[in-house]
C-alpha positions in Angstrom: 4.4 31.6 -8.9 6.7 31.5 -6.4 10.5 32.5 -7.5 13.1 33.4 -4.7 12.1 34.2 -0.7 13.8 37.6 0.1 13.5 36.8 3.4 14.8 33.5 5.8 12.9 30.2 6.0 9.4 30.5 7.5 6.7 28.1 9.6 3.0 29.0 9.2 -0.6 27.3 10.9 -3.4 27.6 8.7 -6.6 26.6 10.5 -10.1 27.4 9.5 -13.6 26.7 10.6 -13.4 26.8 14.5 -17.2 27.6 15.3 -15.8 28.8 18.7 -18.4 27.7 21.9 -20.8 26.2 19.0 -22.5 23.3 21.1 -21.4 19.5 19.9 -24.6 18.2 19.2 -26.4 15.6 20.9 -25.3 15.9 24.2 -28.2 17.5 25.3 -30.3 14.0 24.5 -28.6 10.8 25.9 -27.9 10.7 29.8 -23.9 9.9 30.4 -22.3 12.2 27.9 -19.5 13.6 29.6 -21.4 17.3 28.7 -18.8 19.6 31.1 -15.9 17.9 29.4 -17.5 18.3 25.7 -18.8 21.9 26.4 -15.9 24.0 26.0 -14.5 21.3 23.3 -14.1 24.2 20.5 -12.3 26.5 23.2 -9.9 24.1 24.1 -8.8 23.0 20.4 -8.6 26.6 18.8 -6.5 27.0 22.6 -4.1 24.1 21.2 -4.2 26.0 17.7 -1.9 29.0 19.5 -0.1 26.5 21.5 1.2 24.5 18.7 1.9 28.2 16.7 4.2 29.0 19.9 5.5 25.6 20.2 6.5 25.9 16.3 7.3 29.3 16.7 5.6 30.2 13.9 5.8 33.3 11.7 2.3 34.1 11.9 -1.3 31.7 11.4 -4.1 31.6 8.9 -7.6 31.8 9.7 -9.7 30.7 6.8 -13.2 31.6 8.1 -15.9 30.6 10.2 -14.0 32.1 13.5 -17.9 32.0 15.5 -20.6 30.2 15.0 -24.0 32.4 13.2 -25.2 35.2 15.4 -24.5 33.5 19.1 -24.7 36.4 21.2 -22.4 35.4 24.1 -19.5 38.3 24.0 -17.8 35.7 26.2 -17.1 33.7 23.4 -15.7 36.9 21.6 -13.6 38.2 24.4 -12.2 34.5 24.6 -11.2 34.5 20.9 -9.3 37.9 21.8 -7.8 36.7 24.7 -5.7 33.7 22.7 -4.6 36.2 19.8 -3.1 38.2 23.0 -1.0 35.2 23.5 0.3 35.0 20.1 1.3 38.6 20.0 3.2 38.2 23.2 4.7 35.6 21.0 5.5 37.7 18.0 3.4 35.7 15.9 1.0 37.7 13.2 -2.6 36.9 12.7 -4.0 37.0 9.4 -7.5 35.8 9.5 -11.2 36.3 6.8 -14.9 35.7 8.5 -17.1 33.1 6.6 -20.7 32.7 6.1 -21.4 31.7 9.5 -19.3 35.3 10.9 -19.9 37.6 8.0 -22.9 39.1 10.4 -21.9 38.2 13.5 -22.3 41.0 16.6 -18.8 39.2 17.7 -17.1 39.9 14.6 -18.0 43.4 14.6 -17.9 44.5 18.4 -14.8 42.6 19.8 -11.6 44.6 19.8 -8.4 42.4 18.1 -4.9 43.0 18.9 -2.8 44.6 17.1 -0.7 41.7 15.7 -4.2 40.7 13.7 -5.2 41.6 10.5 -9.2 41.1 9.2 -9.3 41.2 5.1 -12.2 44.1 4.8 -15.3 42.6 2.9 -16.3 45.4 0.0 -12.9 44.7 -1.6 -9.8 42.3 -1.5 -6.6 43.0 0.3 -2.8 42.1 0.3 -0.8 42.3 2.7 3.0 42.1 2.5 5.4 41.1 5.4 8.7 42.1 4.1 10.9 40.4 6.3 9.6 36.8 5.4 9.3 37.8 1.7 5.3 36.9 1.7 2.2 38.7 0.0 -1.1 37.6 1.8 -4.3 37.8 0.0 -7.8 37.9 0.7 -11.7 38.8 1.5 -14.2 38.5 4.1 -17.6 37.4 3.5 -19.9 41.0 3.3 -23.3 38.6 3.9 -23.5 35.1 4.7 -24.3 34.1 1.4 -21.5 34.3 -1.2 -22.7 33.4 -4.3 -20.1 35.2 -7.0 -16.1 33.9 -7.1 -13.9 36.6 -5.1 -10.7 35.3 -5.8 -11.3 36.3 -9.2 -10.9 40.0 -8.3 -7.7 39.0 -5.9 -4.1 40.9 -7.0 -2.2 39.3 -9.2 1.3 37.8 -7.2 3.6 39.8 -6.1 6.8 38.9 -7.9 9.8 37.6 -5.7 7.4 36.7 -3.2 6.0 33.6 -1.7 2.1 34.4 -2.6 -0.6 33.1 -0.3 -4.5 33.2 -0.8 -7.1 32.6 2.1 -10.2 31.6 0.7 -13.7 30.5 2.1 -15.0 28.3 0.1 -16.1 25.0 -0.9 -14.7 25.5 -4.6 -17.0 23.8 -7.2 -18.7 21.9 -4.4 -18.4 19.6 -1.4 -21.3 17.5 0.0 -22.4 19.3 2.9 -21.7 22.8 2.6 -22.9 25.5 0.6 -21.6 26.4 -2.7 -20.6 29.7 -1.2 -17.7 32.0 -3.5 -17.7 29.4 -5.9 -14.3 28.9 -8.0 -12.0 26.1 -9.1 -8.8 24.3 -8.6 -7.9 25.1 -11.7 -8.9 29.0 -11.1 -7.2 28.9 -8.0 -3.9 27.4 -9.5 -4.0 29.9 -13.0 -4.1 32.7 -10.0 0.0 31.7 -9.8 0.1 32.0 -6.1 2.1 29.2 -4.0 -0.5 28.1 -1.3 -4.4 28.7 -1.3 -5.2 28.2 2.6 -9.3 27.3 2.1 -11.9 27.1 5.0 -15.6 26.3 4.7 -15.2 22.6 4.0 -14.8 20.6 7.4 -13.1 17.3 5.8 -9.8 18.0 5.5 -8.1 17.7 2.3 -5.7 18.6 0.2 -6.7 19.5 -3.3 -3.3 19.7 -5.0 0.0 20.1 -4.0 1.4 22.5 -7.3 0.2 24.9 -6.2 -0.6 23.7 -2.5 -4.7 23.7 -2.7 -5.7 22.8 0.9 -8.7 22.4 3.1 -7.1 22.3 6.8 -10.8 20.8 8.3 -12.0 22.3 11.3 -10.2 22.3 14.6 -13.3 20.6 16.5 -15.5 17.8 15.5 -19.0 18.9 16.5 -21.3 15.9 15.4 -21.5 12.1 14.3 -20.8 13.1 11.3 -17.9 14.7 11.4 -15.7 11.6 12.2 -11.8 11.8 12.9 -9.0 13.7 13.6 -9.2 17.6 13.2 -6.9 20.0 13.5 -4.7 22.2 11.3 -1.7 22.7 9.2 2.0 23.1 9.9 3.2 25.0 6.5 7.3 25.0 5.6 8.8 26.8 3.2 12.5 27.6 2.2 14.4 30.3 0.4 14.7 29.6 -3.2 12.1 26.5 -2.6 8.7 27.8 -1.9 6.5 25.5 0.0 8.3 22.9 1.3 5.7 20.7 3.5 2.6 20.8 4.7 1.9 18.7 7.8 -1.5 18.3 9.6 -1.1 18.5 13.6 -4.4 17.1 15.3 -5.5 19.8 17.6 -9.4 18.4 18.9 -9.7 17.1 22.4 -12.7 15.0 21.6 -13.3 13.0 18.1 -16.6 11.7 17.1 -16.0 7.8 15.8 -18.2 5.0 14.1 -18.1 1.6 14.9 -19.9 -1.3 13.1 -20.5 -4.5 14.4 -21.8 -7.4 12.2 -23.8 -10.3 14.7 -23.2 -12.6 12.1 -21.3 -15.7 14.1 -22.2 -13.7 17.5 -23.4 -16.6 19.6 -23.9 -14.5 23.0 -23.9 -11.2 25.1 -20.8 -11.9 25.8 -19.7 -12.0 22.2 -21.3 -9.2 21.7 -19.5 -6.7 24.2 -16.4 -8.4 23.8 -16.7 -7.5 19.7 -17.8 -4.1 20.7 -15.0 -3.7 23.5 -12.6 -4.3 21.0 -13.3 -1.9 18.4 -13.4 0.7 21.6 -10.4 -0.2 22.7 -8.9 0.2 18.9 -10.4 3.5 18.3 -8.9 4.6 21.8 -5.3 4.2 20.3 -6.1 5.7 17.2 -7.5 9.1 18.8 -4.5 9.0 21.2 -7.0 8.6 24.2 -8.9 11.7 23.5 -12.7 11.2 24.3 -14.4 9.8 22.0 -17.9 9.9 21.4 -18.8 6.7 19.5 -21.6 6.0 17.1 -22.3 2.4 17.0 -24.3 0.0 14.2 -25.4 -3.7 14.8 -25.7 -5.2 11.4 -26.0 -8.4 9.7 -28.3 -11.5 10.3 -27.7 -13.9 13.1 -28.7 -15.3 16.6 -28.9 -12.2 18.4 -31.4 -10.6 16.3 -34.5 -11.4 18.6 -32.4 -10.6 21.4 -31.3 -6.9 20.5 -34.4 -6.3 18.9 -37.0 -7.1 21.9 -34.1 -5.5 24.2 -33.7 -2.1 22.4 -33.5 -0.1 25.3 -31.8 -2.4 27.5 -29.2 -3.2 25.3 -28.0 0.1 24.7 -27.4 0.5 28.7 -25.7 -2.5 28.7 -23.4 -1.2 25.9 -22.6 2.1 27.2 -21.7 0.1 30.4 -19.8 -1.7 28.4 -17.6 0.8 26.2 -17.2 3.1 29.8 -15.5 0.0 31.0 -13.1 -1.1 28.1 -12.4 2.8 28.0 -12.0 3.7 31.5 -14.9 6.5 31.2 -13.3 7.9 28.6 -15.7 6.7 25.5 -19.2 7.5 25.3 -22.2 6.1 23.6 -23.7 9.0 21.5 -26.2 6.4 19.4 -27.0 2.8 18.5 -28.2 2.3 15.3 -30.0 -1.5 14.9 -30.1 -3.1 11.8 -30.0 -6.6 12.5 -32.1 -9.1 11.1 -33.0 -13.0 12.1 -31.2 -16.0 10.9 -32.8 -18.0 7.8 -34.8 -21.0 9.1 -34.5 -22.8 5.7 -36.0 -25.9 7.2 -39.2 -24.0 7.9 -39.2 -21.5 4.9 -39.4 -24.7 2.7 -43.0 -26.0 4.2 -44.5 -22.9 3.5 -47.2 -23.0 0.1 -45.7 -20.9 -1.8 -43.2 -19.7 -4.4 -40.7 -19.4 -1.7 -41.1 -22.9 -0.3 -41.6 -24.5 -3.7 -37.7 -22.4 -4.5 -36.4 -23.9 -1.7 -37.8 -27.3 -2.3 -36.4 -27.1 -5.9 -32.6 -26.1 -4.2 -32.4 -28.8 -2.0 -33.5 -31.4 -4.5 -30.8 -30.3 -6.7 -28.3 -29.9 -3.6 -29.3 -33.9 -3.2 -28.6 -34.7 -6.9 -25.3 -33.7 -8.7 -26.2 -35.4 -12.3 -29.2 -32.8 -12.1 -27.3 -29.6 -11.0 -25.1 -30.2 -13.9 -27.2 -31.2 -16.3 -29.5 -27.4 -14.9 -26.1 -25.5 -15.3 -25.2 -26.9 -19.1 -28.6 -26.1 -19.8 -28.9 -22.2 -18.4 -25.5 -21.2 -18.2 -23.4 -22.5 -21.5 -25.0 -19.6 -23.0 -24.6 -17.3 -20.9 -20.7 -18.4 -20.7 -19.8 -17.9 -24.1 -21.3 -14.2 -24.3 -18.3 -13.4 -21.7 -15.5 -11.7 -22.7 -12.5 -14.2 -23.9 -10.6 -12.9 -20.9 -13.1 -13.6 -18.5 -14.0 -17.3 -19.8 -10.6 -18.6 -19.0 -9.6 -16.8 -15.9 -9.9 -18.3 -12.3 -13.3 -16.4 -12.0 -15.0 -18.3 -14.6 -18.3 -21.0 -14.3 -16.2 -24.7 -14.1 -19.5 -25.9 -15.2 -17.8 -29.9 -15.3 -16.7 -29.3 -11.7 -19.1 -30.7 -8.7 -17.9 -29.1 -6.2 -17.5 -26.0 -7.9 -21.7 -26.0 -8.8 -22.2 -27.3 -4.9 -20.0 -24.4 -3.8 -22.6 -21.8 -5.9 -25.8 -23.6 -5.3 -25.1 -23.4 -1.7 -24.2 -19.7 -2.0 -27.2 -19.3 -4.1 
């Protein structure tokens, strides 16, 4: 671990997973998606990556994997990618960076020219390297295919002592749902390594895994689907001679966030209720993503009046809604999908006519709603058992049957 910094205090990004020009899916299907804003969504974020790293003045940045997206052939994309390291060297800011499973093979990642202020970890062996000025040792390893199935940081160099000792990774540990168990290893391999921060791509939820030793997922930069719901961005790292890691900060860097809103009809009398509901929850998301676009996934749940309406409306309804969110956003929210699961208010009245076990149940409920000497006697009958096989704990807290309370039986027959 981590002992004394031989060199002054130092700032670091760590991002990872920025799938540069990969499309963000759906836009393609539903009419109104602001497409030209969305298309270059990955562009602009890795763009605010290097901005923030010169803002910061950072020492150098991290990338943890995943730089392009599979085999996309545009060299466009590639010269782009180039173009931003450019900026950071006329910034005096290093570039340390691995490829992932979805660049171990990419034409990109071999045929595009880097500056020299970057450094690619080769991929038949792992690498450190040492800035001496800041007191740091870097480690790490490429992906040689795109499916790494054996742990590399195993064979990374042990730390370098008197140094602060950081390990780029891609991987998604012992597991993450969603991604392949690619260069599989542990936390607990990861923190016997002794280094001081792990900086981990692959997984696109950011998250930080421990914080002795600093274990971090950053996310990626750019949501690119429904699923991959709120801020992304990357890391702001501090550390301090004599200290080691100090913070770690995450900085949003996305310029469009995928969000999810649900809205229960239950107690929704009208339209009108409806799109007010749904306005609001637009309106809330808009402050929390710092009016970014959003792209908003929206579910109508719950039983009530406006079943038969939504439900013989499908279509219609949805156009109404997107009209609805580009209005309480000022075009600056857009309906990606509407997902119906509503269902119709309980006529009890006309369940209990029907001639059959349900309407003889709801017969039988409404007799004993009508006759409290009956309900209690029912209860004492069925439910004394019952009560004293509870734990002692449970029989006389607040939560327990009052079987000799009315209104207590009332209250859970009418649930019932």
């Amino acid at each position: 671990m981590f002992s004394k910094l031989t060199g002054a205090a130092m700032r670091f990004i760590h991002c990872a997973d920025i799938h540069l020009d990969s499309p963000l899916r759906g836009l393609e299907f539903y009419d109104g998606a602001p497409a030209e804003e969305m298309r270059h969504a990955t562009r602009r974020a890795f763009a605010n990556v290097v901005d923030l790293a010169i803002d910061r003045a950072a020492d150098f940045v991290l990338i943890a994997g995943d730089i392009f997206d599979g085999d996309w052939p545009d060299f466009n994309t590639g010269l782009y990618f180039a173009s931003q390291l450019r900026r950071l060297a006329d910034a005096d800011i290093r570039v340390f960076l691995i490829h992932g499973n979805h660049d171990a093979v990419s034409k990109l990642t071999r045929s595009v020219p880097l500056p020299r202020n970057v450094f690619s970890f080769p991929a038949n062996r792992p690498a450190t390297e040492v800035i001496e000025s800041l007191g740091v040792a870097i480690h790490g390893q490429s992906f040689a295919s795109e499916a790494v199935t054996s742990d590399l940081s195993a064979a990374y160099a042990a730390p370098h002592t008197g140094l602060l000792n950081i390990g780029i990774l891609h991987t998604a540990l012992s597991g993450r749902e969603g991604h392949q168990p690619y260069a599989p290893t542990t936390a607990d391999r990861l923190t016997d390594k002794g280094y001081d921060y792990w900086a981990l791509g692959h997984v696109h939820c950011r998250e930080i895994v421990r914080a002795s030793p600093w274990i971090v997922f950053p996310g990626n930069t750019q949501g690119r689907h429904a699923r991959e719901t709120g801020a992304k961005g990357c890391m702001v790292v501090e550390a301090e001679p004599g200290v080691g890691i100090h913070a770690a900060e995450f900085v949003p860097t996305d310029v469009a966030r995928w969000h999810q809103i649900g809205i229960d009809i239950a107690g929704l009398s009208s339209d009108d209720d409806l799109h007010a509901a749904v306005q609001a929850e637009v309106r809330a998301a808009q402050v929390a993503a710092e009016d970014r676009i959003l792209a908003l996934r929206l579910t109508l749940s719950g039983r009530g009046t406006l079943h038969h309406t939504i439900v013989s409306n499908r279509e219609a309804i949805r156009a109404q809604l997107a009209a609805s969110i580009g209005e309480a956003s000022a075009g600056m929210a857009w309906l990606e999908k509407v997902r119906i699961e509503v269902t119709a208010p309980l006529d009890l009245a006309r369940l209990a006519e029907r001639d059959d076990p349900i309407g003889l149940l709801i017969r039988s409920l409404e007799s004993l709603q009508a006759d409290p000497g009956r309900l209690k006697a029912l209860a004492e009958s069925v439910l004394c058992d019952l009560g004293q096989k509870l734990p002692a704990e449970l029989r006389g807290s607040d939560s327990a049957w009052v079987l000799d309370s009315p209104e207590a039986l009332a209250d859970a027959l009418a649930n019932a």
